[in-house]
N, C-alpha and C positions, 0 to 999 in steps of 0.2 A: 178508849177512843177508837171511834172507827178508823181501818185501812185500808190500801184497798191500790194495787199498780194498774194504771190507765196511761195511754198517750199523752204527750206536753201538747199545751198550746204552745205557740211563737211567744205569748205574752210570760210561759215559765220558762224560755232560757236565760235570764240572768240569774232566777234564784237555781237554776240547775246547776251554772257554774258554778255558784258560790258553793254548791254542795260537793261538787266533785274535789273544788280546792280544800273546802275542808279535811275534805274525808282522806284524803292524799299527803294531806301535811305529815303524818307523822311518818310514811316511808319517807318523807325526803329527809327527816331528821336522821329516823333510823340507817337509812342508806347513803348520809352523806351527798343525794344530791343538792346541785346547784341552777343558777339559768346559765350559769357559766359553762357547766362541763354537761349539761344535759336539758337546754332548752327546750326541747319537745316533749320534755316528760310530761304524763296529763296532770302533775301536778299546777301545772304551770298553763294549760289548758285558757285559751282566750273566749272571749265572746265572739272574736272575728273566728275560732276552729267551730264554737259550737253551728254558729250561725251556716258554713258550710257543709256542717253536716245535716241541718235541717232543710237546706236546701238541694242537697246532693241524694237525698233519698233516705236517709240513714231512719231509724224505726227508732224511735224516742221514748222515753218511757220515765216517768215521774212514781218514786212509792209513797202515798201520802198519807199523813197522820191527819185526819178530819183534813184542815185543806194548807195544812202546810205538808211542801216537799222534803222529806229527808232520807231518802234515798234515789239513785238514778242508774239508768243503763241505757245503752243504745245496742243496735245490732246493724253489722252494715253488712249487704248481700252481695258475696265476694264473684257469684256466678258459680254454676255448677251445681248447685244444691249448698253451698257451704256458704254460712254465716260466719262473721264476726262477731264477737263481743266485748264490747268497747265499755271503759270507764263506769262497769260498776263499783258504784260509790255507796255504804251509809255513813249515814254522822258518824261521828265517835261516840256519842250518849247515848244514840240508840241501836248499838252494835251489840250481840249476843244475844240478841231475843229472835234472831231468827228473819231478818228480815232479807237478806242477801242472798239467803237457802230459796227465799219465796222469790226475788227477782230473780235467781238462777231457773228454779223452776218455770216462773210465766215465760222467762225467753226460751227453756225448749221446748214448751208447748205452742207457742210463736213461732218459733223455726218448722215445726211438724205440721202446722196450719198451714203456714207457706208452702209445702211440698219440699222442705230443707230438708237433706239427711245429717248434716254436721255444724258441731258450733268451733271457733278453733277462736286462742287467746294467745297473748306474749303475755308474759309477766315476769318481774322481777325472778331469775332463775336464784337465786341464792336465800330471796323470800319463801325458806320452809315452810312456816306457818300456813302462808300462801298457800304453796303449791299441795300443801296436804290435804288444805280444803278443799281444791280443786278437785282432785285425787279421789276426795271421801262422797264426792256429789257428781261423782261419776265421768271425771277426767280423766284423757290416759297422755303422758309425758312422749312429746314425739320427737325432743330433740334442742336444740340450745343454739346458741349465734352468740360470738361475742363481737360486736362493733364496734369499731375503735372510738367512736363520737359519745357510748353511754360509759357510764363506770363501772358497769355489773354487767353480768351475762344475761339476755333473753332466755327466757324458755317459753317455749311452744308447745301448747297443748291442745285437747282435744276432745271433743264428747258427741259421740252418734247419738242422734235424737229418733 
């Protein structure tokens, strides 16, 4: 089946969100969150956050199998040459074939279009697996936050494009 990462229409953010909640379920299992002790996690992600970000400028991006979505990423431009990357998400079915390595790729090539020199992430700091993917695809660990509102530590990272 063909694939292929391209821009969302307005008419793909609901099945975006559904992709992101999927794809999120199982840290909130693994990591014990809740909406009680971490409301804003993008597990929990709304169609009122997506629809914000599609209005607030944010670079959308749908990975698609023939013409269903199942994977997503956003990137949001923080000023100064330095992106954000926001809620990459794939399914869980079709997680380990590489699909996530390819949305990581098209947004630094995206960022370097733009005249970006950096991409920067939070993520779950205690999510090893995580951060080692990160790490392996060209991430470098710039440091940690623990906030009293989440139940795990932030960590922040970072990759020059």
């Amino acid at each position: 089946m063909i694939t292929m990462i391209k821009q969302i229409q307005c008419s793909d953010i609901e099945r975006c969100l559904s992709v992101i909640q999927e794809s999120f379920a199982d840290v909130v299992n693994e990591f014990s969150i809740t909406k009680e002790n971490c409301p804003n996690h993008t597990s929990f992600i709304t169609m009122q956050n997506l629809l914000y970000h599609w209005n607030n400028g944010f670079l959308m991006y749908g990975f698609y199998q023939g013409n269903e979505i199942i994977g997503y990423v956003s990137l949001e431009d923080k000023g100064g040459a330095v992106f954000e990357l926001r809620n990459l998400s794939v399914l869980p079915e079709h997680r380990h074939k590489g699909y996530g390595k390819q949305l990581l790729v098209f947004c630094k090539k995206k960022v370097r279009e733009l005249n970006g020199s950096s991409i920067t992430i939070g993520i779950i700091e205690e999510n090893t697996v995580l951060k080692e993917w990160y790490i392996a695809n060209g991430f470098e660990h710039i440091g940690t936050k623990k906030l009293e509102h989440f139940p795990f530590t932030v960590g922040y990272m970072e990759c020059s494009v």
